[in-house]
KESE-143721 format. One record per residue: residue in three letters; residue number from 1; y, z, x of N, C-alpha, C in turn. Coordinates in Angstrom, 1 decimal. Layout:
N
roza rest = Ala	nr = NUM	n_yy = Y	n_zz = Z	n_xx = X	ca_yy = Y	ca_zz = Z	ca_xx = X	c_yy = Y	c_zz = Z	c_xx = X .
...
//
This chain:
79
roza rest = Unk	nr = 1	n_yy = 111.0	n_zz = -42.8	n_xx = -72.5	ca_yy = 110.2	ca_zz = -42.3	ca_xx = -73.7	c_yy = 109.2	c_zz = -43.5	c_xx = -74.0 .
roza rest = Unk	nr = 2	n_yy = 107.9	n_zz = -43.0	n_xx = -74.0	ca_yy = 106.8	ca_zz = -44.1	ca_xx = -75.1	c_yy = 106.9	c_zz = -44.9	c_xx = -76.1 .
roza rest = Unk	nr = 3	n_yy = 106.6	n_zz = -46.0	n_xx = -75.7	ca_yy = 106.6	ca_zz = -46.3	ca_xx = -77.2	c_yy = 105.5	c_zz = -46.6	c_xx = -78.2 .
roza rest = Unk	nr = 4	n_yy = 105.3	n_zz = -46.0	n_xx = -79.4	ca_yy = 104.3	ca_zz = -45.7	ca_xx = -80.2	c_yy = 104.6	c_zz = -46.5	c_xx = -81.1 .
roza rest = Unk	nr = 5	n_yy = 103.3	n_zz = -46.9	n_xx = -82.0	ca_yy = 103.4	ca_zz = -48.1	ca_xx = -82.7	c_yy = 104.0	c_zz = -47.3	c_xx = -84.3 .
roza rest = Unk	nr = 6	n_yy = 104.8	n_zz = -47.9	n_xx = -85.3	ca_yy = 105.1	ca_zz = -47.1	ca_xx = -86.3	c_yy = 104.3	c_zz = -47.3	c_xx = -87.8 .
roza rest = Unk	nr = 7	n_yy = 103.5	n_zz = -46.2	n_xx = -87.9	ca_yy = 103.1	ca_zz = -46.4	ca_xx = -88.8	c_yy = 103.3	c_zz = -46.2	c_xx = -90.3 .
roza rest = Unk	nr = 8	n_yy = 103.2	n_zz = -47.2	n_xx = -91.3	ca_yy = 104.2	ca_zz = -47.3	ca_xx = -92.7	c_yy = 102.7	c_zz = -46.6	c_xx = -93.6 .
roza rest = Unk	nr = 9	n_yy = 103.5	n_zz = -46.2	n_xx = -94.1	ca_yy = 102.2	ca_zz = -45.4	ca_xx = -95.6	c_yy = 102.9	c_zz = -45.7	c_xx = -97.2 .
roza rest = Unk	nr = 10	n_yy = 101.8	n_zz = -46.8	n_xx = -97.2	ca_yy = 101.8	ca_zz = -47.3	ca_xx = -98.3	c_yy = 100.8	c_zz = -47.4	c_xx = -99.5 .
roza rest = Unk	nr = 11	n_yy = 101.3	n_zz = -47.6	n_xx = -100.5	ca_yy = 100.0	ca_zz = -47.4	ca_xx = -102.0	c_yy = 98.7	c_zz = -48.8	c_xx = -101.6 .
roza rest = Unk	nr = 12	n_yy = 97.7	n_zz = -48.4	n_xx = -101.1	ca_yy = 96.8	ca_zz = -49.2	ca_xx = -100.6	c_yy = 95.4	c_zz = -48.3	c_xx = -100.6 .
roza rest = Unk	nr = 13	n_yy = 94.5	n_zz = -49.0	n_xx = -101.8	ca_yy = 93.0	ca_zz = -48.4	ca_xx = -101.7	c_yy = 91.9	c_zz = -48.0	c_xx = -100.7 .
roza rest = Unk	nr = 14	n_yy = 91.4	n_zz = -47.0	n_xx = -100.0	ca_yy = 90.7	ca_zz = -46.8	ca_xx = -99.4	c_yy = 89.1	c_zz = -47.5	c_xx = -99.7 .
roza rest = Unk	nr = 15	n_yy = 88.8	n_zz = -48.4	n_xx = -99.3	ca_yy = 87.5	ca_zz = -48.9	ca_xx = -99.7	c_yy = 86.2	c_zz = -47.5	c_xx = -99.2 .
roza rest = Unk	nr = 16	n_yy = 86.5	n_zz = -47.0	n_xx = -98.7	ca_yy = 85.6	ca_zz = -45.9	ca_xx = -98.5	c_yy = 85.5	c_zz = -44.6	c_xx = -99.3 .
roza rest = Unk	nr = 17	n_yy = 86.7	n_zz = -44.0	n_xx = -99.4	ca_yy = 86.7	ca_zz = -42.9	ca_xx = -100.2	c_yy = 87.7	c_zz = -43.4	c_xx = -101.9 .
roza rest = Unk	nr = 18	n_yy = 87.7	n_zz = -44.1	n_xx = -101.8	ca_yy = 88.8	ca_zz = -44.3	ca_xx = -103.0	c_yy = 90.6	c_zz = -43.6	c_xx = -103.3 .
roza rest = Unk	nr = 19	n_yy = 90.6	n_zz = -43.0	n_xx = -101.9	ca_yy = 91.9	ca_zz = -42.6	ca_xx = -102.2	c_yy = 92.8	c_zz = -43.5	c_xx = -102.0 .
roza rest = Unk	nr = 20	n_yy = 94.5	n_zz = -43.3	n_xx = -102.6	ca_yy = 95.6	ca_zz = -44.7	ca_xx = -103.6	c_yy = 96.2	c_zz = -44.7	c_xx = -101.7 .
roza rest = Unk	nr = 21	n_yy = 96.1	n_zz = -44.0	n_xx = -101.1	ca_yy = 97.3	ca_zz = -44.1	ca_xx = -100.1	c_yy = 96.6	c_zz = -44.4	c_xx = -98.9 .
roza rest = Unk	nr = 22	n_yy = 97.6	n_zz = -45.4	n_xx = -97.8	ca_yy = 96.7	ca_zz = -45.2	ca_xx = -96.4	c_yy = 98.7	c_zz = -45.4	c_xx = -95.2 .
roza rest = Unk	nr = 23	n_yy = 97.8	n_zz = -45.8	n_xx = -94.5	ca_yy = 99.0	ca_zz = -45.7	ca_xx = -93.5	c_yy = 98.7	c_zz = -47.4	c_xx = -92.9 .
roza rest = Unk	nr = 24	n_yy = 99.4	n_zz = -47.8	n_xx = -92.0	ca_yy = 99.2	ca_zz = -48.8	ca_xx = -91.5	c_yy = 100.1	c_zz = -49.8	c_xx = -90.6 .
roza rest = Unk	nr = 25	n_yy = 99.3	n_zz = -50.5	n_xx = -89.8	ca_yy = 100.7	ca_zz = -50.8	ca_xx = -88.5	c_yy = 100.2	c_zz = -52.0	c_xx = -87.8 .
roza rest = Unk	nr = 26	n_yy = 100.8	n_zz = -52.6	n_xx = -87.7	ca_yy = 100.7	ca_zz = -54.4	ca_xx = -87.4	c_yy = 100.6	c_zz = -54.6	c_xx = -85.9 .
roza rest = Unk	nr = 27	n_yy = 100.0	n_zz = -55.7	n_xx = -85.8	ca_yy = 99.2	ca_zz = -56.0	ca_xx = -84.4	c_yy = 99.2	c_zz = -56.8	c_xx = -84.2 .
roza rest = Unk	nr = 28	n_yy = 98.6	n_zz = -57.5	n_xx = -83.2	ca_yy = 98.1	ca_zz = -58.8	ca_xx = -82.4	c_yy = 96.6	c_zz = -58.6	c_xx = -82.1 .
roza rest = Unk	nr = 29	n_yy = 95.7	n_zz = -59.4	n_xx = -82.7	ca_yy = 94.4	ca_zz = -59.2	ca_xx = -82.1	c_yy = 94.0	c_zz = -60.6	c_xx = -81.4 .
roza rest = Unk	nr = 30	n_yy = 93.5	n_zz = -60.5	n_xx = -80.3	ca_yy = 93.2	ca_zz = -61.7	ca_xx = -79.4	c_yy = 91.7	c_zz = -61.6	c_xx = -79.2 .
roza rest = Unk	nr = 31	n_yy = 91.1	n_zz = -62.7	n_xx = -80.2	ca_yy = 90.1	ca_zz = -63.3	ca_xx = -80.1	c_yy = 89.6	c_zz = -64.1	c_xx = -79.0 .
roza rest = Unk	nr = 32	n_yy = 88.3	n_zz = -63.4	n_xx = -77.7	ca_yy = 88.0	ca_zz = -64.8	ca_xx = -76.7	c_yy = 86.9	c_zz = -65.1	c_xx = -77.2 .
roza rest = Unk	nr = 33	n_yy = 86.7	n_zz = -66.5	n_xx = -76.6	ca_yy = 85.7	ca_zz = -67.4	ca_xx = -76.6	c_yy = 85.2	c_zz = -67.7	c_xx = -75.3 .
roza rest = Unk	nr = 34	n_yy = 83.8	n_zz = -68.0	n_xx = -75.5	ca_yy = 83.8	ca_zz = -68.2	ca_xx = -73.8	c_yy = 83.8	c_zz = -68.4	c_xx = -72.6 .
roza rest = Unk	nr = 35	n_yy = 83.9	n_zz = -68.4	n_xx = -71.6	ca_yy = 84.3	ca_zz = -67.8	ca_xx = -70.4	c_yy = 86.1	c_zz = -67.1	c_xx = -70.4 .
roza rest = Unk	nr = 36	n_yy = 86.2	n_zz = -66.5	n_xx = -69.4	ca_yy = 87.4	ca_zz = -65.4	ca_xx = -69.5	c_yy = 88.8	c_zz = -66.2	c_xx = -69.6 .
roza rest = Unk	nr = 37	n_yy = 89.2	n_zz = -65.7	n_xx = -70.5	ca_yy = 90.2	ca_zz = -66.4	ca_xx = -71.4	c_yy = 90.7	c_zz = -68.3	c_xx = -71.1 .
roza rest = Unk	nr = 38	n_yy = 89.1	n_zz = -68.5	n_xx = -71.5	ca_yy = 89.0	ca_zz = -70.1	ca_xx = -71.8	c_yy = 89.3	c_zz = -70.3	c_xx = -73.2 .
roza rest = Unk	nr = 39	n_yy = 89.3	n_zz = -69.8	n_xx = -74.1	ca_yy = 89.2	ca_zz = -69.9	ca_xx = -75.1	c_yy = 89.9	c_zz = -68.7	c_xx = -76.3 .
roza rest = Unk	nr = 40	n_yy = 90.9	n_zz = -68.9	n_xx = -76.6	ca_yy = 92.1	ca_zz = -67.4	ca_xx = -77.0	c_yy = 92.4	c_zz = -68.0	c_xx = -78.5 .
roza rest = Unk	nr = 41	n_yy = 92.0	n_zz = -67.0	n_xx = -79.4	ca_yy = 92.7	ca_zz = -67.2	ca_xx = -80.3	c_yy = 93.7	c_zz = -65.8	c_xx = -80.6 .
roza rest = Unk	nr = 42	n_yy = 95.1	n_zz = -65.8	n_xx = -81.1	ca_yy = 95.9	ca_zz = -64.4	ca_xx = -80.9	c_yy = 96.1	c_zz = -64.9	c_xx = -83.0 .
roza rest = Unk	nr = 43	n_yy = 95.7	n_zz = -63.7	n_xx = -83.4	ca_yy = 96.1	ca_zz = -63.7	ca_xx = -84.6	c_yy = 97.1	c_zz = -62.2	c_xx = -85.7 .
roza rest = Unk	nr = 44	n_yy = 97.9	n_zz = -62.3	n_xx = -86.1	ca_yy = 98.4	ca_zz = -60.8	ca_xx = -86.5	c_yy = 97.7	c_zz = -60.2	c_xx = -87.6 .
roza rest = Unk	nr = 45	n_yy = 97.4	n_zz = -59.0	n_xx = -87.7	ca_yy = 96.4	ca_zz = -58.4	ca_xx = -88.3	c_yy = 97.3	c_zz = -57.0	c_xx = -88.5 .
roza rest = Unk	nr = 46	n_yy = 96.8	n_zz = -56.5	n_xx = -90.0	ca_yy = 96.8	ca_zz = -54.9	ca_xx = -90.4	c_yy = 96.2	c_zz = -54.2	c_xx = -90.0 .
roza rest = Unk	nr = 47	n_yy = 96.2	n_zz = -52.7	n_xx = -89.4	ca_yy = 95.2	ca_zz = -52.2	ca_xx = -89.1	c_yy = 95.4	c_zz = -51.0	c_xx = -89.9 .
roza rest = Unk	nr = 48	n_yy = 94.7	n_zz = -50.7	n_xx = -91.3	ca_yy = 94.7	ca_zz = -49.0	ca_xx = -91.9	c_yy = 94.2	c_zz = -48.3	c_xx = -91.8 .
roza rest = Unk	nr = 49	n_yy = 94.6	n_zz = -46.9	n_xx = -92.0	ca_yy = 93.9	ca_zz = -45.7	ca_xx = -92.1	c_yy = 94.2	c_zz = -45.1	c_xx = -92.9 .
roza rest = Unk	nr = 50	n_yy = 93.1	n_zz = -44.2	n_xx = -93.7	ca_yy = 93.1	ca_zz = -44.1	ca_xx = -95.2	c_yy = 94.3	c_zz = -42.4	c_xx = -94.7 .
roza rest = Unk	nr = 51	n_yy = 94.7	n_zz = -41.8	n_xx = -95.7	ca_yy = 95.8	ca_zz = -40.7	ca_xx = -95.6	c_yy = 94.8	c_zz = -39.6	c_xx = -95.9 .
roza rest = Unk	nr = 52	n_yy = 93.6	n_zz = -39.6	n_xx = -96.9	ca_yy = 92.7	ca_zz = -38.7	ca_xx = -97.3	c_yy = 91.7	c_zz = -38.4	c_xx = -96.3 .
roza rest = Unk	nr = 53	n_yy = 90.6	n_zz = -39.5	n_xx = -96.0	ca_yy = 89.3	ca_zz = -39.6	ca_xx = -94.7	c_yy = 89.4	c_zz = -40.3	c_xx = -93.8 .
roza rest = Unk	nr = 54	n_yy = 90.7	n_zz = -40.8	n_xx = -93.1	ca_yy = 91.2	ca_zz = -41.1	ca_xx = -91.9	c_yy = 90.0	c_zz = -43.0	c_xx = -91.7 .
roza rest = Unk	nr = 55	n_yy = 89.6	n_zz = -42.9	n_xx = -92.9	ca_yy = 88.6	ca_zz = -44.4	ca_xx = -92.4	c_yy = 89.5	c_zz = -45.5	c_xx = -92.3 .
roza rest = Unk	nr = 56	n_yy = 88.9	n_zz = -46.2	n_xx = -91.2	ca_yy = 90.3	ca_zz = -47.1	ca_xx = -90.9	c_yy = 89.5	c_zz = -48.8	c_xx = -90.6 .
roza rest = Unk	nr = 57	n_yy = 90.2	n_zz = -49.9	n_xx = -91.1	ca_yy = 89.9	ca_zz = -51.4	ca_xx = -91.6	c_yy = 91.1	c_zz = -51.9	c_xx = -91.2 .
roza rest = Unk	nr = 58	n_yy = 91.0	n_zz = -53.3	n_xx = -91.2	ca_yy = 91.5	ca_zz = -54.6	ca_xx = -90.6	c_yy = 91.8	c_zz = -55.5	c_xx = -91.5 .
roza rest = Unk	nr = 59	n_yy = 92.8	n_zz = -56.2	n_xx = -92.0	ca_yy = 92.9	ca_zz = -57.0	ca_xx = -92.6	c_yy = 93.9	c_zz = -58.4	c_xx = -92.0 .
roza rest = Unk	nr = 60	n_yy = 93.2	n_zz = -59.5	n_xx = -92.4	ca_yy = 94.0	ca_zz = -60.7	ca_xx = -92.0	c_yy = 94.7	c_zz = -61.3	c_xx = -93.1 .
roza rest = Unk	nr = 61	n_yy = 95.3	n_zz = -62.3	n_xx = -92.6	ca_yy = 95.9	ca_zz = -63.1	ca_xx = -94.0	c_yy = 95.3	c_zz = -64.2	c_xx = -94.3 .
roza rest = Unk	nr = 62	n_yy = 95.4	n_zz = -64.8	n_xx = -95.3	ca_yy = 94.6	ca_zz = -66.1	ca_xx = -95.8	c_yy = 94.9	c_zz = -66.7	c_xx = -94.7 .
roza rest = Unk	nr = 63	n_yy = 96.0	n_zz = -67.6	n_xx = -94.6	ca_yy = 96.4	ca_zz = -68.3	ca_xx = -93.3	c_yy = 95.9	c_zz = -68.1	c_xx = -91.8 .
roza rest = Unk	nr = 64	n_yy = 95.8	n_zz = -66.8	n_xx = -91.4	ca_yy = 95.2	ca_zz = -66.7	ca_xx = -90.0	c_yy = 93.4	c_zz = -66.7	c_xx = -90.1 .
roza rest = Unk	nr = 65	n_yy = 92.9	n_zz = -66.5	n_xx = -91.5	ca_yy = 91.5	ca_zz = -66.4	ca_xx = -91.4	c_yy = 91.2	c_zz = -67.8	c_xx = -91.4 .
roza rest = Unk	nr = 66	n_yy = 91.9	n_zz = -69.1	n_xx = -91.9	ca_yy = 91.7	ca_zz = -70.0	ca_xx = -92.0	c_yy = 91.5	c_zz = -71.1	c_xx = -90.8 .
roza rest = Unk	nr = 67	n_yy = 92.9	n_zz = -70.2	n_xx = -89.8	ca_yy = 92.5	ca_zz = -70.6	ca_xx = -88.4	c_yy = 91.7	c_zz = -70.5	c_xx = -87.9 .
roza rest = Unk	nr = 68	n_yy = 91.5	n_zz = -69.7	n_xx = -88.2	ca_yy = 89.9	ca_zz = -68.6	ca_xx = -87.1	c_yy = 88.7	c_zz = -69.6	c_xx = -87.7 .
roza rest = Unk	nr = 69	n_yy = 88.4	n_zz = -69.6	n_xx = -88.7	ca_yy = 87.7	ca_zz = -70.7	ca_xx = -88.7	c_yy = 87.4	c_zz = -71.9	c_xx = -88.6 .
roza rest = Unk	nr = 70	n_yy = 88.8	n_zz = -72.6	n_xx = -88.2	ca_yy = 89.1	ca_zz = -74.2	ca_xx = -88.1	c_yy = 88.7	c_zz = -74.2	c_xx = -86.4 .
roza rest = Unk	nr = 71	n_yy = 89.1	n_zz = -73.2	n_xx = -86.1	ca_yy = 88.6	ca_zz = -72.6	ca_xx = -84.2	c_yy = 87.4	c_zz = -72.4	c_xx = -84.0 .
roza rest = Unk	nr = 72	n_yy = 86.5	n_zz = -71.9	n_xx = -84.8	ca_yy = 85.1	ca_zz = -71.6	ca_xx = -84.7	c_yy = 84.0	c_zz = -72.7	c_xx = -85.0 .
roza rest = Unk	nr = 73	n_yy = 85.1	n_zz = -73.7	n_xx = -85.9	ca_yy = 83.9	ca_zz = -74.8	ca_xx = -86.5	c_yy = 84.4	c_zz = -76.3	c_xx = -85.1 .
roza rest = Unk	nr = 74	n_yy = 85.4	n_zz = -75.3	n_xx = -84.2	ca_yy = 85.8	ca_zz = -76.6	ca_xx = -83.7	c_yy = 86.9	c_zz = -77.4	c_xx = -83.8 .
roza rest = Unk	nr = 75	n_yy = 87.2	n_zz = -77.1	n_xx = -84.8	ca_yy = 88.7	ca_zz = -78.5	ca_xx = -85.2	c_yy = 88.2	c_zz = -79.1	c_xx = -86.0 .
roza rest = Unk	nr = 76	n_yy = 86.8	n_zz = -79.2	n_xx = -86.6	ca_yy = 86.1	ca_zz = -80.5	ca_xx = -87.5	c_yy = 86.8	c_zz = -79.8	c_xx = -88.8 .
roza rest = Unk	nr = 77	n_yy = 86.9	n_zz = -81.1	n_xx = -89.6	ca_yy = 87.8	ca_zz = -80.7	ca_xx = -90.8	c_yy = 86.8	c_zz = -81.0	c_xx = -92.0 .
roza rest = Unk	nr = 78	n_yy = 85.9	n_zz = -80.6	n_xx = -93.3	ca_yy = 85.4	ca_zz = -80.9	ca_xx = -93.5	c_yy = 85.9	c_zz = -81.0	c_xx = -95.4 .
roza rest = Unk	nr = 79	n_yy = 85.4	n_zz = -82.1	n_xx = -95.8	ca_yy = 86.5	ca_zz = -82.5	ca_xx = -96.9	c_yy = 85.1	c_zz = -82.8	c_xx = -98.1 .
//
């Protein structure tokens, strides 16, 4: 049997249509850089879909967007 990813439906705003409800199911997104996988960033991410107009968004966490940037600026730390 397949295996399909499970999706939870939870009270979460549709930025598009404004409806209360969406669905949603957790992931791995792997960011490359540069030549073919010279440069990987793997971060876990939401991925929703609204339950009303099926529009569907991405969300990260504070912590992994913070990587993604410490990655993009390089490693430079700036204070």
């Amino acid at each position: 049997m397949a295996d399909y990813p499970v999706m939870i439906k939870v009270r979460k705003r549709c930025p598009k249509c404004g409806f209360e409800y969406a669905f949603y199911v957790e992931t791995t997104l792997i960011l490359g850089f540069g030549e073919e996988g010279e440069d990987e960033l793997k971060t876990p991410a939401k991925v929703f879909k609204c339950a009303r107009c099926g529009y569907t968004w991405t969300e990260f966490s504070d912590k992994e967007e913070e990587m993604k940037n410490e990655k993009s600026l390089g490693n430079e730390k700036f204070t």
